[in-house]
C-alpha positions in Angstrom: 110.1 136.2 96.1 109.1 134.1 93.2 111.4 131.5 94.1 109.8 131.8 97.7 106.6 131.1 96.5 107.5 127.9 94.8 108.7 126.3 97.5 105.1 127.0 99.7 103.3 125.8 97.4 105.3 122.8 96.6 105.5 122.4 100.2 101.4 123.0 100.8 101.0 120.1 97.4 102.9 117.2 99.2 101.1 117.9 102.7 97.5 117.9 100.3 98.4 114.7 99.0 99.7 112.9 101.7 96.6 114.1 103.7 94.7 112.7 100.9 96.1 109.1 100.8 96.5 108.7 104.6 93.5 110.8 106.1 91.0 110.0 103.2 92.7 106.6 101.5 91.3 104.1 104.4 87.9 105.1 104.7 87.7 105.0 100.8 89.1 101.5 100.8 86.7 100.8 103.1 83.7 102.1 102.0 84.7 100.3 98.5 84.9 97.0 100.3 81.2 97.5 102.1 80.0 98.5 98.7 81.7 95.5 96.7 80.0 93.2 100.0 76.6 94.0 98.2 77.7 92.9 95.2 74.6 89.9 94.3 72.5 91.3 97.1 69.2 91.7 95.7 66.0 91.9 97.8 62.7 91.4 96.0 59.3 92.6 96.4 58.0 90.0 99.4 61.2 91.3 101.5 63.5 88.3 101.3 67.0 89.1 100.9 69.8 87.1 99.1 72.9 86.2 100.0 75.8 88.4 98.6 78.4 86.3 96.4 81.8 85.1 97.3 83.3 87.9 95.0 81.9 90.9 96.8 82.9 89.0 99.9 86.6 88.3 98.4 87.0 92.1 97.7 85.6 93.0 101.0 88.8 91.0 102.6 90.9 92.4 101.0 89.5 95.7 101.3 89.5 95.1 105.2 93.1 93.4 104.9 94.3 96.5 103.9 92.8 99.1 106.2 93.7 97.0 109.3 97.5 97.1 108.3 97.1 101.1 107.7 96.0 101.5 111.1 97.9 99.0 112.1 101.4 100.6 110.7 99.8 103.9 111.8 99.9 103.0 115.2 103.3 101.4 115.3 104.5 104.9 113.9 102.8 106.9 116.5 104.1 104.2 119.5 107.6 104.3 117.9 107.9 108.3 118.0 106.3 108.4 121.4 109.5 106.1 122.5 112.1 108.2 121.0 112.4 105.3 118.3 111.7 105.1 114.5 110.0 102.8 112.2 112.0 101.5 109.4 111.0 99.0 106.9 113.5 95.9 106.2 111.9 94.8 102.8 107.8 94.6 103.7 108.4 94.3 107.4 108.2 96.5 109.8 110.5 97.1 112.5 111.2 99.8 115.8 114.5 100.6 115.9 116.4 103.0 118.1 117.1 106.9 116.2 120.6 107.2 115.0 
């Protein structure tokens, strides 16, 4: 029974932490990326606004960068299991390739 146990909750820890990084991880990047935009923005006491720097606009790239290829791979891995196909990975790339 012990041994039972074990497995469930080894099980339940890997479906935890992939929920994590794939249902929690993008909106984090992206709410990192909006926070690193205002990075320089200061507005003073009249009401005028400046300008955010090029660093918090840099971070917010790449913070963008990378949610748009999450959903982007996302939806290449729903598209491919809705075709009967799979997604493999040659290197960095992506490819649909028919189920052996």
């Amino acid at each position: 029974m012990s041994n039972y146990l074990s497995l469930t909750l080894t099980g339940v820890w890997k479906v935890l932490a992939a929920g994590l990084v794939l249902g929690a991880g993008l909106p984090f990047v992206y709410g990192l990326g909006l926070r690193a935009l205002g990075i320089g923005t200061t507005t003073t006491a009249d009401g005028t606004t400046t300008k955010a720097n090029a660093t918090g606009k840099l971070i917010f790239t790449i913070c963008l960068a990378i949610v748009l290829i999450g959903v982007a791979l996302g939806l290449m891995f729903i598209i491919a299991t809705g075709l009967g196909k799979q997604l493999v990975f040659h290197g960095i790339l992506p490819a649909i390739e028919p189920k052996k």
